[in-house]
C-alpha positions as CSV (number, residue, x, y, z in Angstrom):
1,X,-54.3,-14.8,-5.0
2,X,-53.3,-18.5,-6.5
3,X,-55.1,-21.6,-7.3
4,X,-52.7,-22.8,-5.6
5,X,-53.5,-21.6,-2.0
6,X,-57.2,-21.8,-2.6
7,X,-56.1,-25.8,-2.9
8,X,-54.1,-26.0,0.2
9,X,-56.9,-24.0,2.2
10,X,-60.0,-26.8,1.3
11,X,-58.7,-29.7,-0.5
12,X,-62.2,-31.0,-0.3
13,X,-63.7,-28.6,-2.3
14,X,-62.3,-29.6,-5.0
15,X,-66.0,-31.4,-5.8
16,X,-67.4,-28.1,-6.5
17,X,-67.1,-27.7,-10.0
18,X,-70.4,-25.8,-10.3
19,X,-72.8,-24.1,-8.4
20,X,-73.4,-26.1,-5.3
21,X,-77.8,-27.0,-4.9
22,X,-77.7,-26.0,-1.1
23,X,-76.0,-22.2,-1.0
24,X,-75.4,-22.1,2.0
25,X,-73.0,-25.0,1.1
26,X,-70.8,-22.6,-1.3
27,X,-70.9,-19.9,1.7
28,X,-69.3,-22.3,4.2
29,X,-66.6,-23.7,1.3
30,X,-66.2,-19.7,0.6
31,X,-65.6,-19.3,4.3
32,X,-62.8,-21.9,4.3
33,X,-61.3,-20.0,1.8
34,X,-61.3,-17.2,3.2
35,X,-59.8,-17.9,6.7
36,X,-56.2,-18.2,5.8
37,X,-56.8,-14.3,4.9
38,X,-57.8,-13.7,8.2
39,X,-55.1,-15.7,10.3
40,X,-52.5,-14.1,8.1
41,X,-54.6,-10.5,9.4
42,X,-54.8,-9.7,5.9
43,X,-57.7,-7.4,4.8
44,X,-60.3,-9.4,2.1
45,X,-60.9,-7.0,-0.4
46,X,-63.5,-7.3,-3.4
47,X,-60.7,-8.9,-5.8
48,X,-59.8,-11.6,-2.7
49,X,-63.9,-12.3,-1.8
50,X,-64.8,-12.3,-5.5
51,X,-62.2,-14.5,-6.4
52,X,-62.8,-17.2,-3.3
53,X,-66.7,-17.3,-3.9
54,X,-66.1,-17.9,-8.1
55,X,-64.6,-20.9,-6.5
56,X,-66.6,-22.1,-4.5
57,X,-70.0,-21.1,-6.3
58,X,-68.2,-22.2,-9.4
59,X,-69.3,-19.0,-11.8
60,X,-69.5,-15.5,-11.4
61,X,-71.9,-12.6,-9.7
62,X,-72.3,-11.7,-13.4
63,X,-73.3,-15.1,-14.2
64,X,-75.4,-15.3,-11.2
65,X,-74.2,-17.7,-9.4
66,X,-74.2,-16.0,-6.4
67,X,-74.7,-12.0,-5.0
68,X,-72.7,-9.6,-2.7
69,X,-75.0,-10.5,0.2
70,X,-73.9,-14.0,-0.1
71,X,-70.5,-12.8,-0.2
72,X,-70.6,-11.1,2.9
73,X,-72.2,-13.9,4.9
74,X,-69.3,-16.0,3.8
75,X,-67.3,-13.2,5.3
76,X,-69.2,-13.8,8.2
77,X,-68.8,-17.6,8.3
78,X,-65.7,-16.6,7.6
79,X,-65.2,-14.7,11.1
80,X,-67.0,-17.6,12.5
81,X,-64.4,-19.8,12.2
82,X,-61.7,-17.7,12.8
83,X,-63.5,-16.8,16.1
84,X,-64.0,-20.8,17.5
85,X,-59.7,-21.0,16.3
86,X,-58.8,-18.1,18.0
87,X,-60.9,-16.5,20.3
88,X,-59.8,-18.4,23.5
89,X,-56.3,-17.1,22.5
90,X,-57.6,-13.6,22.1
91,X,-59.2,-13.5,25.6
92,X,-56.1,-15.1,26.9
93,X,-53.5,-12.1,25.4
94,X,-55.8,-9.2,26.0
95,X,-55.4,-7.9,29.3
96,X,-58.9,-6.6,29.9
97,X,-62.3,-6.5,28.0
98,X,-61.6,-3.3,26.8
99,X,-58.6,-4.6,25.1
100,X,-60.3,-7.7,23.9
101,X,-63.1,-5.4,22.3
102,X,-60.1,-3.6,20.7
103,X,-58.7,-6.6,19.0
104,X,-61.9,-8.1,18.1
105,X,-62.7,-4.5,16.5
106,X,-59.0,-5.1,14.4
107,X,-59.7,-8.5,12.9
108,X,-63.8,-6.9,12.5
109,X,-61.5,-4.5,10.0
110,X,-60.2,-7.2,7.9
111,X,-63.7,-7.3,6.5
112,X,-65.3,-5.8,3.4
113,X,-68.3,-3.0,4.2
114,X,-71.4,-4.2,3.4
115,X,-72.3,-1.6,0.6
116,X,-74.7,-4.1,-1.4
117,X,-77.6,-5.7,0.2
118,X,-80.2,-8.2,-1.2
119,X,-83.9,-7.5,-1.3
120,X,-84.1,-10.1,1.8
121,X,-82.0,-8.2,3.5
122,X,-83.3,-5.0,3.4
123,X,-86.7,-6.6,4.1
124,X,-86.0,-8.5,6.9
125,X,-83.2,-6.1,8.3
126,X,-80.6,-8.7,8.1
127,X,-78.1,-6.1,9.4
128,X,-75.5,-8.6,11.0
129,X,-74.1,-7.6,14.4
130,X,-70.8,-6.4,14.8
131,X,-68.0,-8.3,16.3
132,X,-67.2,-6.0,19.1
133,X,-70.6,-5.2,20.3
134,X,-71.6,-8.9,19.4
135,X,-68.6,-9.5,22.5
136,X,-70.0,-6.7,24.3
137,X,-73.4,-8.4,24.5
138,X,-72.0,-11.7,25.2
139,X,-70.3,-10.3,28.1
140,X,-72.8,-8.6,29.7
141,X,-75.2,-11.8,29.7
142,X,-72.1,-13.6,31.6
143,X,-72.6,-16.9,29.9
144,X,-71.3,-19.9,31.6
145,X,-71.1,-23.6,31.0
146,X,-74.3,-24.0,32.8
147,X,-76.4,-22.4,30.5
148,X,-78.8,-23.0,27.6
149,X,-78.4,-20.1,25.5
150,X,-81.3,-19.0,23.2
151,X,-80.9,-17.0,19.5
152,X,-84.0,-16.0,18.2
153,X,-82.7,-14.2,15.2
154,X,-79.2,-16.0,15.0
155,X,-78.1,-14.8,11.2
156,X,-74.8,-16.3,10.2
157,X,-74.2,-17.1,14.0
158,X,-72.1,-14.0,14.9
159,X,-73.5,-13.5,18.2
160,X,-73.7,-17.3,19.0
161,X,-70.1,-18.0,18.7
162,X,-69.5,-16.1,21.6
163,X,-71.9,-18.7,23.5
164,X,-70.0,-21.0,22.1
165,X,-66.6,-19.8,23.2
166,X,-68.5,-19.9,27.0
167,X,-69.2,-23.6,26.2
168,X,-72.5,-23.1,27.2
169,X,-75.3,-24.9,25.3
170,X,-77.0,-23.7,21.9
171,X,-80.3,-23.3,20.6
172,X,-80.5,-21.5,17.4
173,X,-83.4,-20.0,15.6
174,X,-83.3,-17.9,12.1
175,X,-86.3,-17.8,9.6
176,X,-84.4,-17.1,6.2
177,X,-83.4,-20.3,4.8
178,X,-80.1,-20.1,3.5
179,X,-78.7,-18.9,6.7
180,X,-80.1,-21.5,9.0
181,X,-78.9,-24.0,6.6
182,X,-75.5,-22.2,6.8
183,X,-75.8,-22.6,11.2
184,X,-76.2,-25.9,10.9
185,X,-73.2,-26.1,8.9
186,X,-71.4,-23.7,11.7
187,X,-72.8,-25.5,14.6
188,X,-73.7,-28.8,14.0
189,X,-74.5,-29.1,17.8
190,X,-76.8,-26.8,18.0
191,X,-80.4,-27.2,17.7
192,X,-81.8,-25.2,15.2
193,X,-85.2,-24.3,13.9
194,X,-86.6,-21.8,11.5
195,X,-89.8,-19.8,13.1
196,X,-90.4,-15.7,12.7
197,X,-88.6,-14.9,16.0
198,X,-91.3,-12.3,16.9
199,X,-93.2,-15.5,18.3
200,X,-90.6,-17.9,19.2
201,X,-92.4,-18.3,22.3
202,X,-95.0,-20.0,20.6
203,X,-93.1,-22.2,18.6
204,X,-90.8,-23.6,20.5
205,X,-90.9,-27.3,22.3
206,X,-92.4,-26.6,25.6
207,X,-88.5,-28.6,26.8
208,X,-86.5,-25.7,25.6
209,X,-86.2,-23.1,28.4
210,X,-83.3,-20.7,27.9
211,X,-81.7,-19.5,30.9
212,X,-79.7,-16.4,28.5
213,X,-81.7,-15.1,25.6
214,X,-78.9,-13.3,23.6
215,X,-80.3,-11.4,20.7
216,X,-80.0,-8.6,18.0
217,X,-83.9,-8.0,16.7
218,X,-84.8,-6.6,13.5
219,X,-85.6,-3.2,14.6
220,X,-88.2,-2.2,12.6
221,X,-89.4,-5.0,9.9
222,X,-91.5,-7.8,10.6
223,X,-92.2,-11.4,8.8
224,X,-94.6,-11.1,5.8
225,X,-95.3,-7.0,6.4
226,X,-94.5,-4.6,4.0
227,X,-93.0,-1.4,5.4
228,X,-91.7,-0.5,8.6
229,X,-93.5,-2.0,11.7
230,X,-93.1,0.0,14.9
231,X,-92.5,-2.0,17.8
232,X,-91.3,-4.8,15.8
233,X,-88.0,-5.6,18.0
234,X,-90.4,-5.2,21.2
235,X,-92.7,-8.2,19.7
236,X,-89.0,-10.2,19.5
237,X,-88.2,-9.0,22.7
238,X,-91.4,-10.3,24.6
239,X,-91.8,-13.4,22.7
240,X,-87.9,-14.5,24.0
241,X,-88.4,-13.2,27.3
242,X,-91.5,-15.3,27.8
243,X,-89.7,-18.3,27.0
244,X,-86.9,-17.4,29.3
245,X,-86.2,-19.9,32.3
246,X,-87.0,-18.1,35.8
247,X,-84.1,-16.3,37.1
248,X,-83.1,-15.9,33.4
249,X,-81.5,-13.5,31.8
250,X,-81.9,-11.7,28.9
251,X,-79.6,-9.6,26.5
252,X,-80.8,-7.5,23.6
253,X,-79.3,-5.5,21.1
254,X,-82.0,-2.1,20.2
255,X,-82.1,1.3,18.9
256,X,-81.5,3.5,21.4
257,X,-85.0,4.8,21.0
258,X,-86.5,1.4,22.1
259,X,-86.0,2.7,26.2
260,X,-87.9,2.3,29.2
261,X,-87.0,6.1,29.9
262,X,-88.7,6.7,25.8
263,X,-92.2,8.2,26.4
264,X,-93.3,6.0,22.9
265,X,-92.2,2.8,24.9
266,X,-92.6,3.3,28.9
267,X,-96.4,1.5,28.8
268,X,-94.8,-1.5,26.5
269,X,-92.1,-1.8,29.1
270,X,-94.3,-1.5,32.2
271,X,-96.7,-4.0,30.6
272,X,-93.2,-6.4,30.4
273,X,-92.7,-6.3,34.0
C-alpha cells in the first residue's frame, strides 16, 4: 500500500493533515480510500484499514485519533459506495436472487470481522446488518420507485442503499451522532433526523408517511437504559409500524425469538393487529 495510490483514490483529501473536527468526515475520506480495494475484490486487512484511516484521521489508534469501531464503519461506508457503483451491475450479471445474494455475500468477504467494538456499540447494539441479508430484506419489501422508504435505525446506511438502488425515496433516522452525520454524507438526498427509533412515531413530521419501513432494531438495548431491555426491538417495531402509510408495508430484521408463534410474544403481536 503506497502514498501513491492513496493520492490517486481522493486527491481532495489531501486538506486533511490532522484529525478532521466532524469524524464522520475522516470515515467518508477513509471510505474513499478504501474502495479501490474493493473494486479490485481485494480483501482490506488490518495493515490496508489501518493504514487508509492514519490517513485520513491524520494520526494513529494509538494516538487516538480514531478506534476500530470507526474503522469498521468506514468499511461500511466503504461498501456503501461500492454498492451505489456497482450494484445495478451486480443485479444485472446474476441470474437469480440467489445468485445475487451469493455475490453480495463475496464482496461482504472482502471485509475485516468486527472483533473490537466501542462502548456505544455494545450499548446501543450497533451490530450492522449484513450485506446479504440486508438484500434479502430489501427484496422482500419489493421497493419500487413509488415509494417513501423509512429507516428508523439506519447505521452507516447498509440497509438504505438497497432503497436507494430501487430509486425509491429516503427518509433516514439514527440517534448516534457520528453516524447520522456520516448518512448525510452518504445520502445527501435523504432526509435525515436523529430521534431514539423506539418512538419515531412520535417524532416525526406528521408529512412523513412511509409506505416501506425497512429496518434492523436493536434487539435488546434501549436509549438511555442500562442493561438488557426485553421487548426493546418490539417498541421499534410498533413505533415504525404506526407511522406506516395504509396499505404499507413493513420489513424487520429480529431474533428469531421475537415470533408471533413465541408464547413470550403472541399477546404483543395480537395487541399489533
Amino acid at each position: 500500500m503506497s502514498d501513491v495510490l492513496f493520492s490517486a483514490a481522493a486527491p481532495a483529501l489531501r486538506s486533511l493533515t490532522g484529525a478532521p473536527a466532524d469524524p464522520s468526515t475522516g470515515i467518508a475520506a477513509a471510505a474513499h480510500l478504501l474502495l479501490p480495494h474493493l473494486e479490485r475484490g481485494n480483501r482490506i486487512d488490518a495493515v490496508i484499514l489501518r493504514a487508509a484511516m492514519e490517513h485520513a484521521f491524520g494520526g494513529s489508534d494509538a494516538a487516538g485519533a480514531w478506534d476500530w469501531k470507526t474503522a469498521y464503519d468506514a468499511c461500511e461506508a466503504a461498501t456503501v459506495l461500492f454498492m451505489r457503483k456497482f450494484g445495478p451491475a451486480i443485479r444485472k450479471r446474476a441470474e437469480s436472487s440467489a445468485a445475487e445474494q451469493s455475490l453480495l455475500g463475496r464482496i461482504a468477504a472482502l471485509l475485516p470481522t468486527h472483533t473490537r467494538r466501542s462502548e456505544e456499540s455494545q450499548t446501543l447494539q450497533q451490530f450492522s446488518t449484513p450485506l446479504a441479508l440486508g438484500f434479502v430484506a430489501a427484496s422482500a419489501a419489493a421497493i419500487s420507485p413509488a415509494d417513501l422508504v423509512l429507516e428508523p435505525s439506519a447505521g452507516t446506511g447498509l440497509l438504505a442503499i438497497f432503497a436507494e438502488l430501487a430509486r425509491s425515496r429516503l427518509v433516514l433516522n439514527e440517534l448516534a451522532e457520528t453516524r447520522a452525520a456520516l448518512l448525510r454524507q452518504l445520502f445527501p438526498s435523504a432526509a435525515t433526523t436523529r430521534y431514539d427509533a423506539a418512538h419515531i412515531h412520535d417524532h416525526l413530521d406528521d408529512a412523513v408517511r412511509p409506505s416501506v419501513v425497512l429496518m434492523n432494531p436493536p434487539f435488546s438495548a434501549a436509549a438511555h437504559v442500562d442493561g438488557t431491555v426485553a421487548g426493546a426491538a418490539l417498541r421499534h417495531i410498533s413505533s415504525a409500524l404506526a407511522r406506516l402509510a395504509d396499505g404499507g408495508l413493513l420489513v424487520a430484521i429480529t431474533g428469531a425469538s421475537l415470533s408471533p408463534d413465541h408464547p413470550s410474544w403472541r399477546e404483543a403481536f395480537v395487541r399489533l393487529q
